[in-house]
C-alpha positions as CSV (number, residue, x, y, z in Angstrom):
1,X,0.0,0.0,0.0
2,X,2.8,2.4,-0.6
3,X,2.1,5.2,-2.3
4,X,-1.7,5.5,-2.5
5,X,-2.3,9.1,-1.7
6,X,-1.1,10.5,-5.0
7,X,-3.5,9.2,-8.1
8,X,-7.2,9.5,-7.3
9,X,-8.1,8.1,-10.4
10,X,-6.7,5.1,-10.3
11,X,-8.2,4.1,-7.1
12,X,-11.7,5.6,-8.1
13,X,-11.3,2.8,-11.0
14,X,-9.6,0.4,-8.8
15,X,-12.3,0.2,-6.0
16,X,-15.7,1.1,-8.0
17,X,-14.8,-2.2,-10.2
18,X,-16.4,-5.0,-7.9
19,X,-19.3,-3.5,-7.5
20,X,-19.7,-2.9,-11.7
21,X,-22.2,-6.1,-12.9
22,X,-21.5,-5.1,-16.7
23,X,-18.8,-4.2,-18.9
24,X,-17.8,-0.8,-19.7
25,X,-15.7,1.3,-21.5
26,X,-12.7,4.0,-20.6
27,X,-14.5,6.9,-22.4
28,X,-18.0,6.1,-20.3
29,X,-15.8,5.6,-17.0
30,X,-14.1,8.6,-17.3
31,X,-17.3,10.6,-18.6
32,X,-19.0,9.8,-15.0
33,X,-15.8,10.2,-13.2
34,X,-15.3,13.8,-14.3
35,X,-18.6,14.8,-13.3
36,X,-18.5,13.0,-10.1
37,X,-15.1,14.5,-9.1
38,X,-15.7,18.1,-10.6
39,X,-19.4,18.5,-9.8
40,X,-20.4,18.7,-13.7
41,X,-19.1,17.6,-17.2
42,X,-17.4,20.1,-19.1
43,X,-15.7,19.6,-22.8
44,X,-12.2,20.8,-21.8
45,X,-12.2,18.3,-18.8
46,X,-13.0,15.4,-20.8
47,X,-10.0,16.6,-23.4
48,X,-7.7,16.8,-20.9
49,X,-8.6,13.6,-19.3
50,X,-8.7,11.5,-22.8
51,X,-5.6,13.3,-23.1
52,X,-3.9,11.2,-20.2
53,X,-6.0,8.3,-20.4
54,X,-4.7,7.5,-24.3
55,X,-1.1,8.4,-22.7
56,X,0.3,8.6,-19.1
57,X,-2.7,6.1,-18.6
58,X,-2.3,3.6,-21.3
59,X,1.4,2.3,-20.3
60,X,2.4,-0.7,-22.7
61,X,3.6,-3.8,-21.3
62,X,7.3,-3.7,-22.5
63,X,7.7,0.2,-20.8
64,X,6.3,-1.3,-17.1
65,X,8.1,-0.8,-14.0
66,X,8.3,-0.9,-10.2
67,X,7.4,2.5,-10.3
68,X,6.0,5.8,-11.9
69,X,8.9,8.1,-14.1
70,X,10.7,9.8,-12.1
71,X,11.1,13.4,-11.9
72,X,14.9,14.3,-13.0
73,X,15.1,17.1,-10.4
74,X,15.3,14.1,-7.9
75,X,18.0,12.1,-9.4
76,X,22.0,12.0,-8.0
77,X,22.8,15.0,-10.8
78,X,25.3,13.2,-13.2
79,X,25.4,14.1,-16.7
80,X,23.8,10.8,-17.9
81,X,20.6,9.6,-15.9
82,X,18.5,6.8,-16.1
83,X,17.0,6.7,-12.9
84,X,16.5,8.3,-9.9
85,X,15.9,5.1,-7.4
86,X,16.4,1.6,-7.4
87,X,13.4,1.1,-9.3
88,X,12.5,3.0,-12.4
89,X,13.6,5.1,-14.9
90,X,13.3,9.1,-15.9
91,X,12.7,8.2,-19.8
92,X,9.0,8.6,-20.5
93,X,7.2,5.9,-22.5
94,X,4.6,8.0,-23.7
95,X,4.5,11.4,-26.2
96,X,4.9,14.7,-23.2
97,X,3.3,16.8,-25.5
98,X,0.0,14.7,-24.4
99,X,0.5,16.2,-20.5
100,X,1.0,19.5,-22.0
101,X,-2.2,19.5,-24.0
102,X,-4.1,18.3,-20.7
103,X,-2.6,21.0,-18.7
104,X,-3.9,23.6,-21.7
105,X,-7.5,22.1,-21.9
106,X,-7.6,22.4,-17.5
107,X,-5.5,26.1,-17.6
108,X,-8.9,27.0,-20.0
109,X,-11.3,26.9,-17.7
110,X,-9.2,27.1,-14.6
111,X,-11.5,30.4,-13.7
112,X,-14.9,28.8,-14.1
113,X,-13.7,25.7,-11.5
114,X,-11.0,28.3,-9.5
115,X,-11.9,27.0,-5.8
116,X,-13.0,23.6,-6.9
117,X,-10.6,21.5,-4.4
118,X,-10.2,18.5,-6.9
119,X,-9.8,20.8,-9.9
120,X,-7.1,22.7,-8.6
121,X,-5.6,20.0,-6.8
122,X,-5.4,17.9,-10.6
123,X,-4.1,21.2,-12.2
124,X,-1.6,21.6,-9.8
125,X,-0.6,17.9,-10.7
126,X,-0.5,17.8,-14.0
127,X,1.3,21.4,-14.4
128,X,3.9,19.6,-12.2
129,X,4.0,17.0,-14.4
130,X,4.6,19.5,-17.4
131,X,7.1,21.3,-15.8
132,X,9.1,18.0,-14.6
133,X,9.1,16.4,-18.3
134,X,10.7,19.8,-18.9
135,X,13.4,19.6,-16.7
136,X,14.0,16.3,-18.4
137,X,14.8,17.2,-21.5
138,X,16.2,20.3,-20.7
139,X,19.3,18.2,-18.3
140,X,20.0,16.4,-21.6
141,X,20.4,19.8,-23.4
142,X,22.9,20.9,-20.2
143,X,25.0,17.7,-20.8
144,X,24.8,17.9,-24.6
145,X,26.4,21.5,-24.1
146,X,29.0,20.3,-21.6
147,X,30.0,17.6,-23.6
148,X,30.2,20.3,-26.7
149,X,32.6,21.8,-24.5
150,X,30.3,25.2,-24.8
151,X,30.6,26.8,-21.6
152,X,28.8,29.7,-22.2
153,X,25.3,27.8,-23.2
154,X,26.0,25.1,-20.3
155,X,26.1,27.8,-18.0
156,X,23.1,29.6,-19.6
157,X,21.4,25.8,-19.2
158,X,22.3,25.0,-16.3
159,X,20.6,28.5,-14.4
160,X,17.5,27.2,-16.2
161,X,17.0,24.4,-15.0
162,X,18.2,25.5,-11.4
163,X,15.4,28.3,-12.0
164,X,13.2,25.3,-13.6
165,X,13.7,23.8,-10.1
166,X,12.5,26.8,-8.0
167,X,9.8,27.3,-10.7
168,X,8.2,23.7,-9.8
169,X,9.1,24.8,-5.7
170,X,6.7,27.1,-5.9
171,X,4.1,25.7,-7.6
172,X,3.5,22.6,-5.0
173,X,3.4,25.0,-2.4
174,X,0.1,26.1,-3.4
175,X,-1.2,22.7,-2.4
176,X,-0.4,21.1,1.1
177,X,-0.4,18.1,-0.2
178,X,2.8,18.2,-2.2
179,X,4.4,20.1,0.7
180,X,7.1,18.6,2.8
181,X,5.8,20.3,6.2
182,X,2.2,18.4,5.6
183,X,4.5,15.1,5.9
184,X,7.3,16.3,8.8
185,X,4.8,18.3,11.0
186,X,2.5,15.1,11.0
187,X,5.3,13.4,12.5
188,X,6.6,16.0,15.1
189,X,2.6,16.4,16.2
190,X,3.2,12.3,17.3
191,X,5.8,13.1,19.6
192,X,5.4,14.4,22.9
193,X,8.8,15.6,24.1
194,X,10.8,17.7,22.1
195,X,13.3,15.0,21.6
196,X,10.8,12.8,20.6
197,X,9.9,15.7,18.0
198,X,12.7,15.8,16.8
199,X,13.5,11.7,16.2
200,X,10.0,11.6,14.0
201,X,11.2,14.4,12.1
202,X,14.6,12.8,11.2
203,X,12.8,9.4,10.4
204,X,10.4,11.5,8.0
205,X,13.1,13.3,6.3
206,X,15.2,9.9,6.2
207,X,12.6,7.7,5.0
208,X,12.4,10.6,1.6
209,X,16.0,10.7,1.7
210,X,18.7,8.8,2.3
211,X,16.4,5.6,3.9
212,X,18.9,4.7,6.2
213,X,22.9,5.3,6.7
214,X,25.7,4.7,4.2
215,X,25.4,1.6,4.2
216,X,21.9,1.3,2.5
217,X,22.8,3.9,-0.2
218,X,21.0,1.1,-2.9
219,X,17.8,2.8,-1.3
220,X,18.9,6.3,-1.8
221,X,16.2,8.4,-3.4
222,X,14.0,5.1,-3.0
223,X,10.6,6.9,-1.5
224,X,11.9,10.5,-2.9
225,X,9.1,13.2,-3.1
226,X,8.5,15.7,-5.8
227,X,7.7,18.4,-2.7
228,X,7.9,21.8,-2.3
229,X,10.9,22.1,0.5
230,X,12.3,18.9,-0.8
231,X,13.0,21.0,-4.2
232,X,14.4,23.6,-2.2
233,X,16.3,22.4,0.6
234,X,17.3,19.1,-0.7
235,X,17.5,18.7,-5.0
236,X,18.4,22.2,-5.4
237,X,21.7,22.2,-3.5
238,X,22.6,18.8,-5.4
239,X,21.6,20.3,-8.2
240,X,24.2,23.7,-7.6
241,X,26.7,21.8,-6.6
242,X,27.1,19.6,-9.9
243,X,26.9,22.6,-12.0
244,X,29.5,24.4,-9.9
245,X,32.0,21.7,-9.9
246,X,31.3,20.9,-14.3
247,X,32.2,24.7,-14.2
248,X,34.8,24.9,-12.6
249,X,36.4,22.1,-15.2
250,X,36.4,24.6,-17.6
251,X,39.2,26.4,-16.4
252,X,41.3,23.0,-16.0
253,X,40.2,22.0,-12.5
254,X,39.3,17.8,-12.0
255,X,35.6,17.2,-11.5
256,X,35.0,16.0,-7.7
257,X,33.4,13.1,-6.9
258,X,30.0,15.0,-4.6
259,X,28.8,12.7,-1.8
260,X,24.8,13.3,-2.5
261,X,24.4,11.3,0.3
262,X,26.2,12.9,3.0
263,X,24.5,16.2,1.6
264,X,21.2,14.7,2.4
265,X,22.3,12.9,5.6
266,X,23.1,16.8,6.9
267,X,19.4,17.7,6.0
268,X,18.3,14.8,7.7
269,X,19.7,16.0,11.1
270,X,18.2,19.2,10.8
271,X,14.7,20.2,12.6
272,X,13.4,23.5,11.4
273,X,10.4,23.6,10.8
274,X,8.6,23.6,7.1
275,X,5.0,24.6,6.9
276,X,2.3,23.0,6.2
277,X,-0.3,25.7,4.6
278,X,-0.3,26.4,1.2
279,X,0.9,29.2,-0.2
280,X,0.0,31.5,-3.2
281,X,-3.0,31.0,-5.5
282,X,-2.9,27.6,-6.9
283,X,-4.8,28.4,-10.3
284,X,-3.1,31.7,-10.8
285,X,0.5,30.1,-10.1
286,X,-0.1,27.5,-12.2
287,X,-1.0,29.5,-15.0
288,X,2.4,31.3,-14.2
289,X,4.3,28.9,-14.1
290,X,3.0,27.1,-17.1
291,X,2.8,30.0,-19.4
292,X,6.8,31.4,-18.4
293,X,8.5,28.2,-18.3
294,X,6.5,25.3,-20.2
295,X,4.2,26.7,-23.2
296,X,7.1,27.9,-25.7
297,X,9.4,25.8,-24.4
């Protein structure tokens, strides 16, 4: 049951099917579902759904894995990923235009459903989801440009997708469910000493982390989040510090050998507090967001 808190759809399907007498189709499914969730039918919903449902939703057998894609922001920066955790892989199987045309059909009538909970929490989703197949491609163009020896368009890369990074920060922080105090101040509330605080706290940031100590590194990244404060606090630095030490090799230095881990395991140990109610507008940010770093991109 890992996992479950983070595709609706999926377990609307899942758990409505023993209770179905007759057969039916994905279009009629998905018909009743989007008025059920949204409160009424509307054309641009059902685009955007059929949207997903004919890609991100229609995985082929050979392309199946342990787990979802994985977001690129979370990955051990290198210049050539494939993965981010033990168990999957950052290469999409399906055509990312698809997402972007579903976050277009839900960003046009983002007004008309602006305070809809479920609305804006599946915009903020698949904006996300936009902005992180972004980020994918655009880490291949940094390495491309490395590897091209071009220093002044690896730079110029490189502060985009670090600004990418920030971009996709903000965005889940409009949401409290794809923000890192909802998870870590759920854990402190448990405790009830302040030490006791402060050991659930390091076991929530572990278990998105590192997972254990040095020795478990295979788990690294295992149960990573796409959160805002993870983005901030925890990729981002990763993130800087790779691009700061490929710079550097410009000007004849040796590349260093970062320990991601023990960046991480320092996070771990720390117990600010993050917090745990959104921030911003989450239909106007995401039309921000989308529009300045996804649409002509």
């Amino acid at each position: 049951m890992e996992a479950i808190e983070n595709n609706p759809v999926m377990y609307e399907l899942l758990f409505e099917l023993p209770w179905r007498t007759e057969r039916f189709t994905a279009e009629e499914w998905l018909t009743g579902y989007v008025k059920a969730r949204y409160g009424k039918t509307d054309e641009q919903l059902l685009q955007a759904w059929d949207f997903l449902a004919h890609t991100v939703y229609n995985c082929p057998p050979h392309s199946t894995q342990d787990g979802t894609v994985e977001s690129v922001f979370a990955a051990n920066p290198k210049l050539d990923i494939r993965r981010v955790s033990c168990c999957s892989t950052v290469r999409p199987f399906y055509n990312t235009d698809s997402v972007r045309l579903a976050a277009e059909s839900l960003l046009a009538v983002a007004d008309a459903f602006k305070g809809n909970n479920n609305f804006e929490y599946d915009l903020v989703d698949v904006v996300r989801q936009t902005v992180a197949n972004r980020a994918y491609y655009l880490q291949q163009s940094v390495t491309e440009a490395y590897k091209a020896k071009d220093r002044t368009v690896f730079k110029a890369l490189s502060r985009e997708f670090l600004e990418l990074l920030l971009a996709q920060d903000m965005l889940l922080q409009t949401r409290r469910e794809f923000m890192l105090g909802t998870w870590t101040n759920q854990a402190r509330k448990i405790g009830q000493t302040d030490a006791a605080k402060d050991l659930y706290d390091w076991n929530a940031r572990t278990q998105i982390t590192v997972w254990g100590n040095h020795n478990a590194r295979y788990l690294h990244n295992y149960a990573y989040k796409e959160w805002s404060g993870v983005l901030k606090d925890v990729y981002y630095p990763r993130w800087e510090a790779f691009f700061t030490d490929l710079d550097a090799t410009f000007d004849g230095k040796e590349a260093q050998t970062i320990d991601y881990a023990a960046m991480d395991e320092a996070w771990v140990k720390k117990n600010n507090i993050y917090p745990s109610e959104p921030t911003g507008d989450a239909v106007e940010t995401a039309k921000e967001i989308y529009n300045r770093y996804v649409r002509n991109h």
